[in-house]
C-alpha positions as CSV (number, residue, x, y, z in Angstrom):
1,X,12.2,-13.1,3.5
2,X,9.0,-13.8,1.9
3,X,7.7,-10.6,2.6
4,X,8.0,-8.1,5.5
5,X,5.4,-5.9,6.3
6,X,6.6,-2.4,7.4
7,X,4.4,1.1,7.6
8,X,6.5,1.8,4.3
9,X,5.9,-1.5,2.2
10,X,4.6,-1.9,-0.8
11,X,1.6,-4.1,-0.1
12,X,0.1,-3.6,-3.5
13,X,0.7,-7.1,-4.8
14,X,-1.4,-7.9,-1.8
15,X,-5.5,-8.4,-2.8
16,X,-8.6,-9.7,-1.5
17,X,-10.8,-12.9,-3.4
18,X,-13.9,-13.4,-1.1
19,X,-16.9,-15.6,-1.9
20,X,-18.4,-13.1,-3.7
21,X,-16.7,-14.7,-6.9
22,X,-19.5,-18.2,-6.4
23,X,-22.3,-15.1,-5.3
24,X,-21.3,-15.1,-1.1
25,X,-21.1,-11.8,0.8
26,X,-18.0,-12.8,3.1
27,X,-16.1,-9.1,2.9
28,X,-12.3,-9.1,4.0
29,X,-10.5,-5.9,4.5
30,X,-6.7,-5.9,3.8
31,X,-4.4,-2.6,5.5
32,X,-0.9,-1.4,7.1
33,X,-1.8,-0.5,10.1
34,X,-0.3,2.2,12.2
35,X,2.1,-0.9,13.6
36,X,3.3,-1.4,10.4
37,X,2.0,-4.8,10.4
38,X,0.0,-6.6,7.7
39,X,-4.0,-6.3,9.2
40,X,-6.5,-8.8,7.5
41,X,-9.8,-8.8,8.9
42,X,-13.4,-9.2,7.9
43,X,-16.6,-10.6,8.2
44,X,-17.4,-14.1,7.0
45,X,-21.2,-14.8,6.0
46,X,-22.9,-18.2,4.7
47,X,-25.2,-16.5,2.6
48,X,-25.6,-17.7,-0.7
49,X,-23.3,-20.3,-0.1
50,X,-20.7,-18.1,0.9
51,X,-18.1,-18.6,3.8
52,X,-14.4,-17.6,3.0
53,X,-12.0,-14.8,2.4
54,X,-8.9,-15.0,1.2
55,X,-5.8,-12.8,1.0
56,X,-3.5,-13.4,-2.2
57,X,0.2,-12.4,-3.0
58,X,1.5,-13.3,-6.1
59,X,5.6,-13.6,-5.4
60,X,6.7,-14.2,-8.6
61,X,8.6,-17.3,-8.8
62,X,10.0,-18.3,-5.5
63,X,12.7,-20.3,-5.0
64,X,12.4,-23.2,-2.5
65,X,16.2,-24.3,-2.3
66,X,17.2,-25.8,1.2
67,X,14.2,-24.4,2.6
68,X,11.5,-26.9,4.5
69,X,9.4,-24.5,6.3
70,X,7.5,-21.2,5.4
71,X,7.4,-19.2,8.3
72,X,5.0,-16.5,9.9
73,X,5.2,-14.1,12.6
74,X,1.3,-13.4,13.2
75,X,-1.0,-12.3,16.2
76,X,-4.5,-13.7,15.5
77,X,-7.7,-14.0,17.2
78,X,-7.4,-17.5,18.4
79,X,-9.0,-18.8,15.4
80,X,-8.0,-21.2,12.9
81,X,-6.6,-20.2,9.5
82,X,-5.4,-21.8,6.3
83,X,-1.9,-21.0,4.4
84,X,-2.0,-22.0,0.8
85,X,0.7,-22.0,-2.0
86,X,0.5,-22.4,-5.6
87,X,3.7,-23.6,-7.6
88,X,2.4,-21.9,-10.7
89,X,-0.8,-19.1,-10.8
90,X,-2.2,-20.8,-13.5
91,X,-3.0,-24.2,-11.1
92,X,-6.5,-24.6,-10.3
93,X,-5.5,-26.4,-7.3
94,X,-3.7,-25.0,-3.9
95,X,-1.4,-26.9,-1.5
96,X,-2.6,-25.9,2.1
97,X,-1.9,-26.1,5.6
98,X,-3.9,-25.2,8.5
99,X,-2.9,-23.3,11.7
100,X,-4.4,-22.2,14.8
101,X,-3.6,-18.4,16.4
102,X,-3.0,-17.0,19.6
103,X,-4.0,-13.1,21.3
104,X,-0.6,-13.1,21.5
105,X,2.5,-12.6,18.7
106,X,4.0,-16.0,17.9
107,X,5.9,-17.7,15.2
108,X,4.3,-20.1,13.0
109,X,6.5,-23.1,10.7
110,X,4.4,-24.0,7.9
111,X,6.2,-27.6,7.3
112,X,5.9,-27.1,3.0
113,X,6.2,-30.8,2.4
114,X,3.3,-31.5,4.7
115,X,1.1,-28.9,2.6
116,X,-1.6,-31.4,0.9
117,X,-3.6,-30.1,-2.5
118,X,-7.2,-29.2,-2.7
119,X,-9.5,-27.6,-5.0
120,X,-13.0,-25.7,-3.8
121,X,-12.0,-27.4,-0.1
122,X,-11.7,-30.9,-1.4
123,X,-8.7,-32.3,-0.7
124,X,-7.2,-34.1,-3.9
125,X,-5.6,-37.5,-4.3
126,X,-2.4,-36.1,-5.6
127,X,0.9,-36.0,-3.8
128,X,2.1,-33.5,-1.3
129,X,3.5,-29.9,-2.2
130,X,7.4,-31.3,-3.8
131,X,7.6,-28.6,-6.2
132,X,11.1,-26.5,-6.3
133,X,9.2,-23.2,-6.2
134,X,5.8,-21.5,-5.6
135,X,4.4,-18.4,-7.1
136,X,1.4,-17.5,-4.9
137,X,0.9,-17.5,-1.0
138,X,-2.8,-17.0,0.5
139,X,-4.2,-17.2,3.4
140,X,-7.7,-18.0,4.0
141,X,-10.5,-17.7,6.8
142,X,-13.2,-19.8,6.6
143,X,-14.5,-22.1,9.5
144,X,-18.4,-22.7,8.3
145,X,-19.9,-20.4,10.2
146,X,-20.6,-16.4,10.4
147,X,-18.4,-14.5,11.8
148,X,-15.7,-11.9,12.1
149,X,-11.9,-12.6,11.9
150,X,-8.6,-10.2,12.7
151,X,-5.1,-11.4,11.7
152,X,-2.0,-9.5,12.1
153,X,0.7,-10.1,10.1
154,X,4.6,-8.8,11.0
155,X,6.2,-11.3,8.1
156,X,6.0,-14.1,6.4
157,X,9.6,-16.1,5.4
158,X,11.0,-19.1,3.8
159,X,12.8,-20.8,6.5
160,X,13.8,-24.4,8.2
C-alpha cells in the first residue's frame, strides 16, 4: 500500500503545485473528506497561460520489486486525468500515464512499464519508466480548457 486515505491519515506529505508557478490561476483544493477518502478538486483556468493542477506525494524511496502495476481505487467526474512518477525528486522530467474516470468507484492499474517521460507536457525521446523505484506520485488535471474537476481518492497501491 502506497498510501490509504482514511479520516485519520496523515495526508501532510500530500500538496498542491498549480500553474500559478509559470503565472496561471488554476487553484486545486486538496482534503479528507468526511468519507475518509482523499478529495482533489478545483478549478482549472487558461489565463496567463495557465491550465493544470497537480497533486504531489513525495513517498520516499519506493521500492518496485515484483510489482507491474500501480493501482488506484478512485471515483472521478468522468474526466480524464494523468498519474505521474518520478524515480528521484530531483528529475526534471515525470513518467506519466493517463486514465479516464467514472461517477462511480472503480479500480484503476496503472501498467508502470507503459508510463512514458515528459517534461512541461512534451513527451521525451527517452525510454519507458524501468527504474527499480520511484520517489514521487502526482496526479494531474489538465485537459486545455476551463473548468472544474473532483476526484476522490480511497488508495493508491503498488500492485500486479
Amino acid at each position: 500500500m502506497l498510501f490509504d486515505f482514511t479520516k485519520d491519515a496523515d495526508s501532510s506529505q500530500w500538496y498542491i503545485v498549480d500553474d500559478g508557478v509559470m503565472g496561471g490561476l488554476s487553484q486545486g483544493n486538496f482534503r479528507i473528506n468526511d468519507d475518509g477518502n482523499g478529495e482533489y478538486s478545483g478549478r482549472i483556468s487558461l489565463d496567463n497561460y495557465g491550465g493544470f493542477s497537480s497533486l504531489r506525494y513525495r513517498c520516499g524511496p519506493t521500492k518496485i520489486d515484483n510489482n507491474t502495476h500501480l493501482v488506484l481505487k478512485v471515483k472521478g467526474d468522468g474526466k480524464s486525468y494523468q498519474i505521474r512518477i518520478k524515480d528521484s525528486i530531483y528529475d526534471r522530467h515525470s513518467y506519466i500515464f493517463s486514465f479516464d474516470t467514472s461517477l462511480e468507484w472503480e479500480t484503476i492499474k496503472i501498467p508502470i512499464n507503459e508510463m512514458y517521460a515528459s517534461f512541461r507536457g512534451r513527451k521525451l525521446n527517452m525510454p519507458k519508466f524501468n527504474a527499480p523505484k520511484f520517489e514521487e506520485v502526482t496526479i494531474l488535471f489538465g485537459n486545455k480548457k476551463e473548468e472544474t474537476f473532483k476526484l476522490e481518492i480511497d488508495y493508491i497501491a503498488l500492485g500486479n
